[in-house]
C-alpha positions in Angstrom: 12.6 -41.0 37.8 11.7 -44.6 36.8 9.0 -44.6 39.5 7.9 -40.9 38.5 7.7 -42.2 34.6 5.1 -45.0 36.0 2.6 -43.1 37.6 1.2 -41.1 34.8 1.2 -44.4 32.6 -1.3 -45.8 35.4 -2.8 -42.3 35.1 -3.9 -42.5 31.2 -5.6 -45.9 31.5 -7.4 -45.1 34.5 -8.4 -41.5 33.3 -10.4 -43.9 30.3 -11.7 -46.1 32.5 -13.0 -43.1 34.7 -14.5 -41.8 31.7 -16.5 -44.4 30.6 -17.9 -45.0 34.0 -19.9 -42.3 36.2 -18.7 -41.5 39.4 -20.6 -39.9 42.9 -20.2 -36.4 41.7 -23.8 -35.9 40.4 -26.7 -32.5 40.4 -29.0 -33.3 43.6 -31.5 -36.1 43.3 -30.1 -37.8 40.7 -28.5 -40.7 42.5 -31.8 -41.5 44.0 -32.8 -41.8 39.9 -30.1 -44.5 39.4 -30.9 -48.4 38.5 -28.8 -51.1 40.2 -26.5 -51.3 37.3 -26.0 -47.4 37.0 -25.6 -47.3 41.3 -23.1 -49.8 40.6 -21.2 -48.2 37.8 -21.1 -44.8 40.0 -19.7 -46.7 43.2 -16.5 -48.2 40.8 -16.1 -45.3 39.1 -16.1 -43.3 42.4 -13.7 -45.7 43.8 -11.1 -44.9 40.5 -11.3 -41.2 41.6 -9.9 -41.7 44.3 -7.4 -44.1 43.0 -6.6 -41.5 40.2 -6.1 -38.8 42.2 -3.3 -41.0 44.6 -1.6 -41.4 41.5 -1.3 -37.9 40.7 0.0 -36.9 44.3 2.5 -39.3 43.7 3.3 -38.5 40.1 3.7 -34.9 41.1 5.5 -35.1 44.4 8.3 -37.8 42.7 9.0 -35.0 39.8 9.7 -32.8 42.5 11.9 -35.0 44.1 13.9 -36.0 41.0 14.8 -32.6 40.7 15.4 -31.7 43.8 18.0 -34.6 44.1 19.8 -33.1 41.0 19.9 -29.3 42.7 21.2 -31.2 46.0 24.0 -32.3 43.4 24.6 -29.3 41.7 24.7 -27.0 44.7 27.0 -29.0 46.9 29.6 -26.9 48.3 26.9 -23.5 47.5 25.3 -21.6 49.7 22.0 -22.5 47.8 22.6 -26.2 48.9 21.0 -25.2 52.0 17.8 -23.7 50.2 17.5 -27.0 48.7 17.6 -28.8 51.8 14.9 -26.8 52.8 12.6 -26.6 50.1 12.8 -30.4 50.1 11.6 -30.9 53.6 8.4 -28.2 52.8 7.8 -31.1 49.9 8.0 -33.5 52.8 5.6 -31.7 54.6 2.9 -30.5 52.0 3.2 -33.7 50.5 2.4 -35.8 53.9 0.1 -33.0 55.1 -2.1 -33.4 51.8 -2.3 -37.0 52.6 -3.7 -36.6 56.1 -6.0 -34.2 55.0 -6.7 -36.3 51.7 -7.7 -39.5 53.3 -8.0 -38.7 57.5 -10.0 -35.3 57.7 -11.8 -33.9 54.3 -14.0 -36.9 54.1 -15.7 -38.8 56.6 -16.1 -41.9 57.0 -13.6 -42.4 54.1 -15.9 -45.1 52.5 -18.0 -42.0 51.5 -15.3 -41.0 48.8 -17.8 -43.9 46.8 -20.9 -43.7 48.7 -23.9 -43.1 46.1 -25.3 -40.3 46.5 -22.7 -38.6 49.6 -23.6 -37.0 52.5 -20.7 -34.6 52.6 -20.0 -33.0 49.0 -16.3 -32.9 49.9 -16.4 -36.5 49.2 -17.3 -36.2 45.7 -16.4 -32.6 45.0 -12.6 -32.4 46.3 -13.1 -29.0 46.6 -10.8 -28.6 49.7 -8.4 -31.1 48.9 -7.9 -29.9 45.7 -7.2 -26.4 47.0 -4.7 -27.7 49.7 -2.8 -29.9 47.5 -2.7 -27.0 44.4 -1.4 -24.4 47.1 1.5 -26.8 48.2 2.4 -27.6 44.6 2.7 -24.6 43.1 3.8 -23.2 46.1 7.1 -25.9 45.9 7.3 -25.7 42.4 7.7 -21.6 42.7 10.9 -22.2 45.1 12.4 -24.7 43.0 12.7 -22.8 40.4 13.9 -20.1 42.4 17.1 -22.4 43.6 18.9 -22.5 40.4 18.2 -19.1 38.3 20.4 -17.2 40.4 23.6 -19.3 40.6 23.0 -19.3 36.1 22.4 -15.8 36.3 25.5 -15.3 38.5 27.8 -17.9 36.7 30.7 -16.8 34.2 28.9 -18.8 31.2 29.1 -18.1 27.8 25.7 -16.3 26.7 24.2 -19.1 24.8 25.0 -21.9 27.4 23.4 -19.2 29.9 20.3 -18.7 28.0 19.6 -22.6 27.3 20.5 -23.3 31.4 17.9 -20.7 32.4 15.9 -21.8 29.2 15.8 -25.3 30.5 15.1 -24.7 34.3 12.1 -22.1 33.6 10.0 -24.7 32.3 8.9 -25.6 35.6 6.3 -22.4 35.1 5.2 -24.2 31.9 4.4 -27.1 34.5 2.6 -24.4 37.4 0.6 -23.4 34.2 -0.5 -26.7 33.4 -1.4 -27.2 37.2 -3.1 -23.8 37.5 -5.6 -24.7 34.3 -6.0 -28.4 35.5 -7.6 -26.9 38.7 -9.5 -24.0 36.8 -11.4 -26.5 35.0 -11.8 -28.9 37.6 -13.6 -25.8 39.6 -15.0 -24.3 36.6 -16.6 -27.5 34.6 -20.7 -28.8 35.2 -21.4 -32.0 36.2 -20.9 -34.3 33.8 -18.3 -32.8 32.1 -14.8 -34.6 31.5 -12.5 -31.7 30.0 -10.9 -31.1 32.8 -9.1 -34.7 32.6 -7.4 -33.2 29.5 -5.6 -31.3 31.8 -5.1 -34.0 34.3 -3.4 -36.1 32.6 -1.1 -32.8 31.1 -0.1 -31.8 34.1 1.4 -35.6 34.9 2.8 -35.5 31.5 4.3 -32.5 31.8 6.0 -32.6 35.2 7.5 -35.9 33.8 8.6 -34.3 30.3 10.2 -31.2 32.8 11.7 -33.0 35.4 13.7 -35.1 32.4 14.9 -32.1 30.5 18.0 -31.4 33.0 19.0 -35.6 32.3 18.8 -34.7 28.7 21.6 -32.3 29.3 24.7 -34.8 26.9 22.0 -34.7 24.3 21.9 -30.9 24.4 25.5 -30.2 24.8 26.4 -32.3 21.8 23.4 -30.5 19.5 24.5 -27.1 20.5 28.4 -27.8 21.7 27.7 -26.6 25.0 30.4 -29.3 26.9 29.8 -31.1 30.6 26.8 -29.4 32.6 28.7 -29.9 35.8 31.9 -28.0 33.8 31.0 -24.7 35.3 31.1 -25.0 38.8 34.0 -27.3 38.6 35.8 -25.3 36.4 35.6 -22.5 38.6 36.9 -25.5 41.3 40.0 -24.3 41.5 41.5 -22.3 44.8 41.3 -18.4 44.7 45.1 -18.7 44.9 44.4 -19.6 41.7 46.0 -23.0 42.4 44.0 -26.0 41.3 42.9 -28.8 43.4 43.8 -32.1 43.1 
């Protein structure tokens, strides 16, 4: 989680740097238009693009794997341990799959991602990588949230412990929202336009601020008296005998 928290605190300075420099995504014709210094500024701000965006791949692939280590812990001895298992090695897989794509096969050569103007638009548009790396993420983010709802749902829980579990481990659709407007605008907003970093640096934030929430768990339980997260499943620990295990 320590290396999660970092990469959206490199995010926010380089999102201001980005923004006060111009970058290779441009209308036709209007590199061709640019002074030395202006070429210049597009080729470093280009090159903080791409640094941005590795940063964010990592920011949001870490989150997932924070809480994925925590299901791992909570399911062991479940059925659903195996789900996790396997929803952690599609993360694997998207998230080394993006990277190939990302930096082997959407742009080429790679030192296009800061040529001024580009010759291939997917160098300063991102169009395809961004589509490949939103379908993984949300894709991931859907069956993650799909491995604990049903053991709470299931679990002998008082009602308020049971609404503030399922309460805490549906935020993760507050964190596919964030991701689904981040890529709206990034699709949707002219050249020139910076909103879309708004939501960039949101949806870092807000993986980070969900993936923390289950950690936060003695700071709940002592607010609303709700006792030991793990107390549950190790309550119910004991044999069907109805002997306990030692």
């Amino acid at each position: 989680m320590y290396l999660a928290s970092i990469t959206p605190s490199e995010s926010s300075p380089r999102v201001l740097t980005f923004s006060h420099n111009l970058s290779n995504y441009l209308p036709p014709g209007v590199a061709e238009k640019f002074t030395p210094e202006e070429h210049e500024n597009a080729v470093y701000g280009s090159k903080f693009v791409l640094v941005l965006e590795e940063f964010m791949l990592a920011n949001t692939w870490l989150c997932k794997a924070c809480l994925l280590i925590l299901y791992h812990q909570m399911t062991i001895g479940l059925k659903q341990n195996k789900l996790v298992k396997i929803v952690g090695a599609y993360c694997v897989f998207g998230y080394i799959l993006t990277q190939i794509l990302y930096l082997a096969v959407w742009c080429r050569p790679f030192k296009q991602y800061w040529q001024v103007p580009v010759d291939n638009s997917q160098c300063a548009s991102y169009y395809r990588h961004l589509i490949t790396a939103s379908v993984f993420n949300i894709s991931s983010d859907l069956l993650m949230i799909y491995i604990p709802l049903p053991i709470l749902v299931r679990a002998r829980l008082p009602t308020k412990r049971k609404i503030l579990l399922c309460g805490v481990f549906s935020l993760g659709f507050l964190v596919i929202l964030s991701a689904i407007l981040n890529r709206y605008y990034n699709f949707t907003a002219g050249y020139g336009s910076l909103i879309y970093l708004n939501w960039y640096v949101g949806e870092a934030a807000t993986s980070v601020f969900v993936a923390n929430v289950p950690h936060l768990w003695p700071l709940l339980s002592r607010v609303f008296a709700l006792g030991a997260f793990f107390s549950s499943r190790r309550t119910r620990g004991t044999d069907e005998d109805g002997s306990s295990r030692s």
